[in-house]
C-alpha positions as CSV (number, residue, x, y, z in Angstrom):
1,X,-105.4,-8.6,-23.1
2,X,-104.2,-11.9,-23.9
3,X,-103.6,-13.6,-27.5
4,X,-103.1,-16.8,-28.9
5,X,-100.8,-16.9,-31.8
6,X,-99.6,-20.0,-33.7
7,X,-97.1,-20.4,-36.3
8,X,-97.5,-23.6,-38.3
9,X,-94.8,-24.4,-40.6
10,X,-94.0,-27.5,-43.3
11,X,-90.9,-28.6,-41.5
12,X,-89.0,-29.6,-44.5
13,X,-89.5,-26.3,-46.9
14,X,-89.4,-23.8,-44.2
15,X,-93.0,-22.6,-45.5
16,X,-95.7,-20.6,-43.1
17,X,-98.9,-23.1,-43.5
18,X,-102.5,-21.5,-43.5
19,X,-105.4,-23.8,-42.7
20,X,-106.4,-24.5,-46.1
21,X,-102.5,-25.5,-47.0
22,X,-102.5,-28.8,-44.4
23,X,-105.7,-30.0,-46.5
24,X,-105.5,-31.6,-50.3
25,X,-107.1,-28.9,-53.0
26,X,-110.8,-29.2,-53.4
27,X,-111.6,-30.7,-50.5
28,X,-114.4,-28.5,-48.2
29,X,-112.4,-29.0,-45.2
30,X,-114.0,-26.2,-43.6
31,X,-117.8,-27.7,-43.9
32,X,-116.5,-30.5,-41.6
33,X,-115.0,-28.3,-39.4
34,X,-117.8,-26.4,-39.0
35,X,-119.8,-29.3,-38.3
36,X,-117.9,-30.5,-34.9
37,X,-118.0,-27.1,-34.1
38,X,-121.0,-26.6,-34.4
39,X,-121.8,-29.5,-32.9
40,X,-120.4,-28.5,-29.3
41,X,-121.9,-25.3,-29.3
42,X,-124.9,-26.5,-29.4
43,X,-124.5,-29.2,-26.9
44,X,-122.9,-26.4,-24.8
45,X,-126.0,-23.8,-25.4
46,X,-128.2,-26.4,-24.0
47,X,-126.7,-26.4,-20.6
48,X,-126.1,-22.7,-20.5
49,X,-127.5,-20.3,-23.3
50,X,-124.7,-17.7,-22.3
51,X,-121.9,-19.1,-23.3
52,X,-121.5,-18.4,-26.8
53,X,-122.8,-15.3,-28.6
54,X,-124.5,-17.0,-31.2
55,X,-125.5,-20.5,-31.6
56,X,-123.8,-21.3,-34.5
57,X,-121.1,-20.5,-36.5
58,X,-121.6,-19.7,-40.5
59,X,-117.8,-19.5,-41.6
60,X,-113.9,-19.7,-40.8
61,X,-112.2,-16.4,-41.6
62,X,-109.1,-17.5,-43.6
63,X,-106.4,-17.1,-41.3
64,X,-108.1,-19.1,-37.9
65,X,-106.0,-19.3,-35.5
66,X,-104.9,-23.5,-35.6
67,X,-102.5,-26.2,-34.6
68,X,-102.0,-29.6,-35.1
69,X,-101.4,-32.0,-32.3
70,X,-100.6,-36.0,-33.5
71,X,-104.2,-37.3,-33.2
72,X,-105.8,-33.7,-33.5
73,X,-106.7,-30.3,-35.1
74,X,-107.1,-28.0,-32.9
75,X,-109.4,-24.8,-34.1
76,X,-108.7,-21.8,-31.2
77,X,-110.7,-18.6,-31.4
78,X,-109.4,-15.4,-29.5
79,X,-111.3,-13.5,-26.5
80,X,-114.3,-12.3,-27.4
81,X,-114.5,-14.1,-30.4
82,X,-117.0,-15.9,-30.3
83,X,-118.1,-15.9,-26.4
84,X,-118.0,-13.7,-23.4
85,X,-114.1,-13.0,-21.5
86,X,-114.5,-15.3,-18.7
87,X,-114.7,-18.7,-21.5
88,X,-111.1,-17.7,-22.0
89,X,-109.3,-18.7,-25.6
90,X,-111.9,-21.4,-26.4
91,X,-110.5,-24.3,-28.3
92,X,-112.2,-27.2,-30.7
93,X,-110.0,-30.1,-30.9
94,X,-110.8,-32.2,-34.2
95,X,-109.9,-36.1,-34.7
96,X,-107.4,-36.0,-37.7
97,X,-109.6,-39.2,-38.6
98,X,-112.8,-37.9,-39.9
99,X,-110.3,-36.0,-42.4
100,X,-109.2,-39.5,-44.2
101,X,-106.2,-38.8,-46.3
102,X,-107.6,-35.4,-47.2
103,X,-105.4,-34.1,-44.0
104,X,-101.5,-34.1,-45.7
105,X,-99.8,-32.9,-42.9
């Protein structure tokens, strides 16, 4: 069984970063997330109604499983996750842009 793991750390105070630490307080950073989400499952479902398990997502579980790239935010979810073995680790890569200056890292 395979697993992604990523460790996301503020380079100059050594600290572990969770999702909610790369984003300013009180922003509902995970609303828009769940939007582009959301929005390629759907246009995935409508070529093939197999690929995810549902055909939407509701919530992030605190801890998701991220990364940041320079122009992205990458959202990965593990096997079986959300969709069947053979779609792999499925990952939603997120412009950095739609987050303004509420994205501080």
């Amino acid at each position: 069984m395979t697993e992604r793991k990523s460790f996301n750390y503020d380079l100059l105070t050594g600290i572990k970063l969770s999702l909610s630490d790369i984003f300013t307080k009180n922003v509902n950073y995970e609303k828009v997330i769940l939007e582009e989400i959301n929005s390629v499952i759907k246009k995935e479902l409508k070529e093939d109604p197999h690929v995810y398990f549902q055909d939407q997502l509701d919530t992030l579980n605190y801890n998701k499983g991220f990364y940041l790239t320079e122009d992205k935010l990458v959202i990965y979810f593990q096997l079986y996750e959300i969709a069947p073995y053979y779609r792999g680790i499925i990952e939603f890569p997120i412009d950095r842009n739609i987050f303004g200056d509420d994205l501080i890292y």
